[in-house]
N, C-alpha and C positions, 0 to 999 in steps of 0.2 A: 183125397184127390178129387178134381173136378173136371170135367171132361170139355171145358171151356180151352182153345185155344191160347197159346202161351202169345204174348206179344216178341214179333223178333226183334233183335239186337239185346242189350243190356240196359237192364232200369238204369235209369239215371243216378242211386244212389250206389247202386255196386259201380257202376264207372268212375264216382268221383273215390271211390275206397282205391279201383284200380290206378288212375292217376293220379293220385296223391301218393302212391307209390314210386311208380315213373317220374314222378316230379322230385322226390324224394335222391331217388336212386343218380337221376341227373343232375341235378344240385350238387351232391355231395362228390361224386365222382369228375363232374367237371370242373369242380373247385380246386379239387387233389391234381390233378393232369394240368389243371392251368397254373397251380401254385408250384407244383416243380417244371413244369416248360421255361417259365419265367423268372424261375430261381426268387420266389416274391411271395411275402405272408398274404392270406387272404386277410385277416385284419393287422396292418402295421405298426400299430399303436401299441406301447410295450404297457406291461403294468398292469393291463384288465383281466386276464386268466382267460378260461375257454368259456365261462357263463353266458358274454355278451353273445359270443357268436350261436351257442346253444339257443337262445331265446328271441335270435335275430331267423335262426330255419325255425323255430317252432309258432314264430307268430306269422313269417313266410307260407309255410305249409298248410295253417289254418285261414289265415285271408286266400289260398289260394284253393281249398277247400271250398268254402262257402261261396266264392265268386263262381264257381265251379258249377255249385250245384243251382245256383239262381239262375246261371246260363245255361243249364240244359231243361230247365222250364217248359222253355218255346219247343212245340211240335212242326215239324223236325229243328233241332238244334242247328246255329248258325258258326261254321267256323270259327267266325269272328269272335266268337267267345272266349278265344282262347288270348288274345290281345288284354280284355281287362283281367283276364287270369294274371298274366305277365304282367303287369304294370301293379295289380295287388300283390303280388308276391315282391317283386324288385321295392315297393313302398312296406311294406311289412317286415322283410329282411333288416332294412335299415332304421326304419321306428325301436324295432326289436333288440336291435344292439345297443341304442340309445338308451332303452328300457332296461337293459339287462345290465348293462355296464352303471345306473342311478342303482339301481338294487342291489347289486355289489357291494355297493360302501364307494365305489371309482369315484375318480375326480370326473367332476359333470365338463372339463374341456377336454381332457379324453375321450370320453365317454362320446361327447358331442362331431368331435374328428375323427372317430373310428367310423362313426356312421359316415360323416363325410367322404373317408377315405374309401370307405364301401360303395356308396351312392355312384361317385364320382371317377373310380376306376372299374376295373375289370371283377371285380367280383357281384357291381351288381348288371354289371350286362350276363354274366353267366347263369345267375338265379334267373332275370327276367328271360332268357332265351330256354332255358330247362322249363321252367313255367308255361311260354308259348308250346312248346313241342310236346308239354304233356295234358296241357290244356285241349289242343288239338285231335289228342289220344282219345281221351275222355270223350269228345264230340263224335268224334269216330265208332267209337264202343258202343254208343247209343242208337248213329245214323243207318248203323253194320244192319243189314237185314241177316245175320247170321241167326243159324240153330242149330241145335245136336245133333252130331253126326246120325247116320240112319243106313243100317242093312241097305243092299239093291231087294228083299223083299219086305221090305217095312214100308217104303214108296208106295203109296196109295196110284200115285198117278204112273206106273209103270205099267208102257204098254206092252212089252214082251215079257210077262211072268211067265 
């Protein structure tokens, strides 16, 4: 142990571990709540199995990783980072299905209209909007001037000890 101050909030690479969590957890969750609200598959397209959509959140969750952690770079990180979080993830979602659904064995115009029907309805405004909120998260977890809780006599600067 070093007796060097700790820097406050969260390193950058534990916040992108933490939001890609939260991104994870809202994704799947706002899929499930908007897929029976709507009485409507998140992918509609019959025939492909659960692969496409598997490799559509795991290529999602990794572009939105990485964009994740390129944007907490900058000292202090800028909200805005959470925008090309969303927009990586909403394009990766849908590369992903397209990818998942070739790998299969699937008909590549299935395969190609699944993504469409992804893109282009409600399933991927719910990825890209899970993405901003947890993108936002991540910024947050870093900008946090938070630390470990502490005794009232652990306080160095307390003046009624």
């Amino acid at each position: 142990m070093t007796d060097a101050p700790r820097p406050a909030g969260v390193t950058p690479p534990v916040a992108v571990v933490f939001a890609t969590a939260v991104f994870l957890a809202l994704a799947i969750a706002g899929l499930g709540v908007a897929s029976l609200a709507l009485d409507a598959d998140v992918i509609p397209v019959r025939g492909l199995g659960p692969l496409p959509g598997v490799a559509g959140m795991l290529l999602a969750l990794s572009v939105f990783a990485g964009v994740l952690l390129w944007g907490l770079r900058a000292v202090p990180p800028g909200y805005l980072t959470a925008v090309p979080c969303a927009l990586g993830a909403y394009v990766g979602e849908t590369v992903g299905i397209a990818i998942g659904a070739a790998v299969t064995g699937g008909d590549a115009a299935r395969g190609l209209a699944a993504a469409g029907a992804v893109a282009l309805g409600w399933p991927g405004a719910v990825v890209a909007v899970s993405a901003l909120v947890a993108g936002a998260f991540g910024v947050l977890l870093v900008r946090s001037g938070g630390e470990r809780p502490h005794w009232r006599w652990e306080r160095e600067d307390d003046e009624d000890r």
